[in-house]
C-alpha positions as CSV (number, residue, x, y, z in Angstrom):
1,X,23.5,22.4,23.3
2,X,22.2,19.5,25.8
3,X,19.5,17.6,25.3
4,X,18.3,16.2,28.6
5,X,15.2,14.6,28.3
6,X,13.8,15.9,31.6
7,X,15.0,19.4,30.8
8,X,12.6,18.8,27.3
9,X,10.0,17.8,29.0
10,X,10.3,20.5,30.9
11,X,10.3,23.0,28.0
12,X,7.6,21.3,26.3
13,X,5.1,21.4,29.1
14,X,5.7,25.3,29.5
15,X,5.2,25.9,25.9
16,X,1.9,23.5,25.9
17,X,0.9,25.3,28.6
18,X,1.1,28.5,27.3
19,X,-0.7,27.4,24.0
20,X,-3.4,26.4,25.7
21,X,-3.7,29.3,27.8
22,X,-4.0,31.0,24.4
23,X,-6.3,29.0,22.8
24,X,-8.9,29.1,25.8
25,X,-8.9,32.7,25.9
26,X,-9.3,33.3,21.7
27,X,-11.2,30.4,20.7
28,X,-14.5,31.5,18.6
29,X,-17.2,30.0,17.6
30,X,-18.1,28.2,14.3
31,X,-17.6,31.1,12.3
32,X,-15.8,32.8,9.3
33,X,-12.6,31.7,10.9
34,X,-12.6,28.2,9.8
35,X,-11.3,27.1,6.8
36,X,-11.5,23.4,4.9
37,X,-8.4,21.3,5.0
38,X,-8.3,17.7,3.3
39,X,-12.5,17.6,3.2
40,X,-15.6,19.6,4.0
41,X,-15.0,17.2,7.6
42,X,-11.9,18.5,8.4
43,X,-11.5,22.0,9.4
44,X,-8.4,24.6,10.4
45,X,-8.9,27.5,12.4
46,X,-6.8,30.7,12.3
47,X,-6.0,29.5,15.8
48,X,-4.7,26.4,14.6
49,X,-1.5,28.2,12.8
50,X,-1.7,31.2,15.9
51,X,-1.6,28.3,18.4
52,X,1.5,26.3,16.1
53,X,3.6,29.5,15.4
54,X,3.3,30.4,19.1
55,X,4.7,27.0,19.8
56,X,7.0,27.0,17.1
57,X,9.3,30.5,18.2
58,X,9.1,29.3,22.0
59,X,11.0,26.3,20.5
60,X,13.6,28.7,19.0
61,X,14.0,31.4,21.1
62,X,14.9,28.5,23.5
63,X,16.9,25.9,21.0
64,X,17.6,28.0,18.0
65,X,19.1,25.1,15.8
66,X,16.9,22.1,16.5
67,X,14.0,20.8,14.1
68,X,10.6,20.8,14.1
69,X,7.9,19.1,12.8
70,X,4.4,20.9,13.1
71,X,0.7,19.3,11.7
72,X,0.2,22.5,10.0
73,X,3.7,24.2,8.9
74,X,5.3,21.0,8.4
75,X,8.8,19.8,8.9
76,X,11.6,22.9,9.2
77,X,15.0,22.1,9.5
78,X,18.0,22.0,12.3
79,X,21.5,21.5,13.2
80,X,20.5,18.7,16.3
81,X,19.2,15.8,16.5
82,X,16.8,16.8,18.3
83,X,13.1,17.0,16.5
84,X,9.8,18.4,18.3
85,X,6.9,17.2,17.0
86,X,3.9,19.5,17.8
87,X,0.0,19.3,17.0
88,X,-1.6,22.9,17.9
89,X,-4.8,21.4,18.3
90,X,-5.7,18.2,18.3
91,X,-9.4,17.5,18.1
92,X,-10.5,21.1,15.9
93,X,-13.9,19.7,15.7
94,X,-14.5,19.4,19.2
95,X,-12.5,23.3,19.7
96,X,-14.8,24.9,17.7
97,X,-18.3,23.0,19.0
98,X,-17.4,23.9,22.5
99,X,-16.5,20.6,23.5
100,X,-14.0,19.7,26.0
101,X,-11.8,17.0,24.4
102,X,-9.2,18.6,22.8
103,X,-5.0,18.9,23.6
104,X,-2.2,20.7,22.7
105,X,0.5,18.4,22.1
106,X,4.2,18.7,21.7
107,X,6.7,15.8,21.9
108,X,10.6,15.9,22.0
109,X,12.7,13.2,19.9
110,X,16.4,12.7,20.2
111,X,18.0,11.0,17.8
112,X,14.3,9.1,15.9
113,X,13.5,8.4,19.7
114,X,10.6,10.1,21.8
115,X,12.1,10.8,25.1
116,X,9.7,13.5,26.6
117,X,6.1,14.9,25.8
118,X,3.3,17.1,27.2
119,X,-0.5,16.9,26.8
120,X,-2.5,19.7,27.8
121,X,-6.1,19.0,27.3
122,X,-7.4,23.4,28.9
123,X,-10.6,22.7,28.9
124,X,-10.3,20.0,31.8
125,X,-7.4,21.8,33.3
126,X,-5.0,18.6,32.8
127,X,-1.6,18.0,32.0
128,X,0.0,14.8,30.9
129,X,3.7,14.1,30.8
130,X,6.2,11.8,30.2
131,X,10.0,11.6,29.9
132,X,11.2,8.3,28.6
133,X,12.5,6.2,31.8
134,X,10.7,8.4,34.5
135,X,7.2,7.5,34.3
136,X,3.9,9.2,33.0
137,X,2.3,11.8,35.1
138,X,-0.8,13.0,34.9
139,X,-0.2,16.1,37.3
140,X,1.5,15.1,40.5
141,X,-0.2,11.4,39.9
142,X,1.6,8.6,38.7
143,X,-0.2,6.8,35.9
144,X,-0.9,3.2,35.2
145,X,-2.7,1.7,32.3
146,X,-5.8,-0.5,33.4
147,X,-4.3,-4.4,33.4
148,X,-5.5,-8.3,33.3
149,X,-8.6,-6.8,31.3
150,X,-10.3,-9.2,29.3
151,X,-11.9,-8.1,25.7
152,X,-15.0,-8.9,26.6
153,X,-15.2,-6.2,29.4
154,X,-13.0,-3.5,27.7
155,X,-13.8,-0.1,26.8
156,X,-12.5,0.7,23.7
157,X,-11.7,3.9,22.1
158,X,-11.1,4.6,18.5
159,X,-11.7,7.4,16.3
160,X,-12.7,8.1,12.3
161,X,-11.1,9.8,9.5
162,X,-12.6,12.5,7.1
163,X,-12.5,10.7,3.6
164,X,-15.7,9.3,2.9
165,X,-14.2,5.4,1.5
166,X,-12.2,5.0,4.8
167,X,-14.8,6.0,7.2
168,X,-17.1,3.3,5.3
169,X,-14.4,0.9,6.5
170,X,-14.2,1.9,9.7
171,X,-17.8,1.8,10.5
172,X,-17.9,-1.8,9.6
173,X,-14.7,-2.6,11.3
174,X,-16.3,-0.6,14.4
175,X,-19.5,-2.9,13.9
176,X,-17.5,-6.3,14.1
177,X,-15.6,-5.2,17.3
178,X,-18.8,-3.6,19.4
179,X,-20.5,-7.2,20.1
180,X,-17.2,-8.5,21.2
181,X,-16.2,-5.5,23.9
182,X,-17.9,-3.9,26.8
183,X,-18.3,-0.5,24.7
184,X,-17.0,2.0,22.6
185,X,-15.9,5.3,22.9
186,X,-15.4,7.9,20.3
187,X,-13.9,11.1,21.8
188,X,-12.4,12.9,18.9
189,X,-8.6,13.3,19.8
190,X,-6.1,10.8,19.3
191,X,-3.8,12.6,22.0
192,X,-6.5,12.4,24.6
193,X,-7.9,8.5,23.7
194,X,-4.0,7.6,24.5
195,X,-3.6,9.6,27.7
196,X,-7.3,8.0,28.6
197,X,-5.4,4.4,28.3
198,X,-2.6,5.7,30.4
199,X,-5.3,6.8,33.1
200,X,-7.2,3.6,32.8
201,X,-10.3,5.7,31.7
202,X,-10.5,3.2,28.6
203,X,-9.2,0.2,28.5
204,X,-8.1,0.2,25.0
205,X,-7.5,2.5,21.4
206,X,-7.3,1.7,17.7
207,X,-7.3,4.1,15.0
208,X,-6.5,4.1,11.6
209,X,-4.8,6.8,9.8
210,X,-3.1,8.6,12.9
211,X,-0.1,11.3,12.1
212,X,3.0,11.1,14.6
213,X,2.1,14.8,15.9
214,X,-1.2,12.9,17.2
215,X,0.2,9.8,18.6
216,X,4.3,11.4,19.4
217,X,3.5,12.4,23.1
218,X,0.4,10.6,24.3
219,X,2.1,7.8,22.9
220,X,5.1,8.1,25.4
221,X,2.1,8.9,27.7
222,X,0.6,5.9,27.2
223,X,3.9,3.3,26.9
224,X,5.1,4.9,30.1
225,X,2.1,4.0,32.1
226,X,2.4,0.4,30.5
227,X,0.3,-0.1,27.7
228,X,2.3,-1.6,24.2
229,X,1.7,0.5,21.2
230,X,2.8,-0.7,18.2
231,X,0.3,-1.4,14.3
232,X,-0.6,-4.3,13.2
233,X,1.3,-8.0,12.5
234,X,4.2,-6.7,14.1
235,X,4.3,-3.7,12.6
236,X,5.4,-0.5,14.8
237,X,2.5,2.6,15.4
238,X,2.2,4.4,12.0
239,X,-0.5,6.0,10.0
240,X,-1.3,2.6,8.7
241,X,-2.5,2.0,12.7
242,X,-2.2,1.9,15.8
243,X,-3.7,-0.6,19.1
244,X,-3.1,0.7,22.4
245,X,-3.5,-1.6,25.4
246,X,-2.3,-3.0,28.3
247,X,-0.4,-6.6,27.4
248,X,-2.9,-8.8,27.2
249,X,-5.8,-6.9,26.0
250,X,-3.6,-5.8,23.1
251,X,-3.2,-9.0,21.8
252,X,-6.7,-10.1,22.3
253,X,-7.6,-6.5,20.5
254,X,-5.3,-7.3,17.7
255,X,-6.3,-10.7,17.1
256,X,-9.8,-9.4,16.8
257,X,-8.8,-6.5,14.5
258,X,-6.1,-8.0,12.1
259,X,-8.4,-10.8,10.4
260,X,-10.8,-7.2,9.4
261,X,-7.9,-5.9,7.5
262,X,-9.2,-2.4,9.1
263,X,-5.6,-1.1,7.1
264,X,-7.2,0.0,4.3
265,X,-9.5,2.5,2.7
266,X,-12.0,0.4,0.3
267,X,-13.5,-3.0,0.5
């Protein structure tokens, strides 16, 4: 079986697209349908696994034998080298308030490399794609990171985990980069914050403890349009973290980050 990137992205818009479809029409209120994942802050929906199994036999009624890595069944196993890497709903929080920020993502990897991914954020009635070498495209618009931004007049996304030590880091960390920026932005999706640097709608992102079905496609998203992201001292993106920016502001947003060691969960 091929694996032609553009053919990918092709497949993995469709199925986004359908997901989200999905998800708009079923999603319920806060309700008896949520369930607690790693804390009483971090919640699962029954839509969440709907929205991921959908996603998941798309896949293999179309590719039968490659793998895939999903946030909430985990990894399953193929005879490719090709690995989708799919988040049913980034930003539950904001899905079940109501609120507008939140994405079906699904990214394609060929051989450990992204090469195509789709962000479809319903409730704004936007999709974001990328193949690796063609560009990102938001719609039939080309996208371009914001550029020759200094960190003084950035506007900085990031976002905050659920465990109660780390989000003590991360509020101080946040409180030594605020004087030092135009702003901060806190959206609640990780997939969304990168496709917002891609748009120029902020002009920067960090984030600590990030999963690859977060960052996978709005990371291509993001790199395509011409923003670097990569963690910290050389480091490549990871759950450890992750800086998005155009060059330029990402080393000026890394310099100001690394000396708060904002990689770790207790003082």
């Amino acid at each position: 079986m091929t694996a032609d990137p553009i053919e990918l992205g092709r497949l993995a818009e469709e199925i986004a697209r359908e997901a989200g479809d999905m998800l708009v029409a079923k999603r319920p209120t806060m309700s008896g349908a949520v369930a607690t994942k790693s804390s009483p802050t971090d919640v699962v929906t029954v839509l969440d696994t709907a929205s991921e199994r959908l996603i998941r036999d798309r896949i293999l009624e179309a590719r039968p034998e490659d793998r895939i890595l999903g946030e909430e069944g985990g990894e399953a196993p193929g005879e490719t080298d090709v690995r989708w890497i799919v988040d049913p709903i980034d930003g539950t929080v904001n899905f079940l308030y109501g609120l507008p920020d939140w994405a079906v993502s699904i990214a394609v990897e060929v051989e450990g490399t992204v090469v195509a991914g789709a962000v479809n954020v319903p409730a704004r009635g936007e999709m974001f794609t990328a193949v690796r070498g063609h560009g990102a495209w938001l719609g039939g618009e080309r996208l371009r990171c914001n550029g020759d931004v200094p960190l003084a007049r950035a506007l900085v996304a990031t976002g905050f985990g659920y465990g109660v030590a780390r989000r003590a880091v991360q509020g101080r960390v946040v409180a030594e980069v605020l004087p030092r920026v135009r702003d901060i932005r806190r959206g609640g999706s990780c997939a969304i914050d990168l496709c917002s640097v891609a748009t120029g709608r902020v002009d920067g992102y960090y984030e600590r403890g990030i999963n690859p079905w977060d960052y996978a496609a709005a990371g291509l998203v993001a790199t395509e349009s011409g923003a670097t992201l990569a963690g910290l001292r050389g480091r490549p993106v990871s759950p450890d973290f992750a800086i998005c920016a155009a060059p330029g502001l990402f080393e000026e947003l890394h310099d100001l980050l690394a000396p708060l060691d904002p990689d770790r969960d207790t003082d």
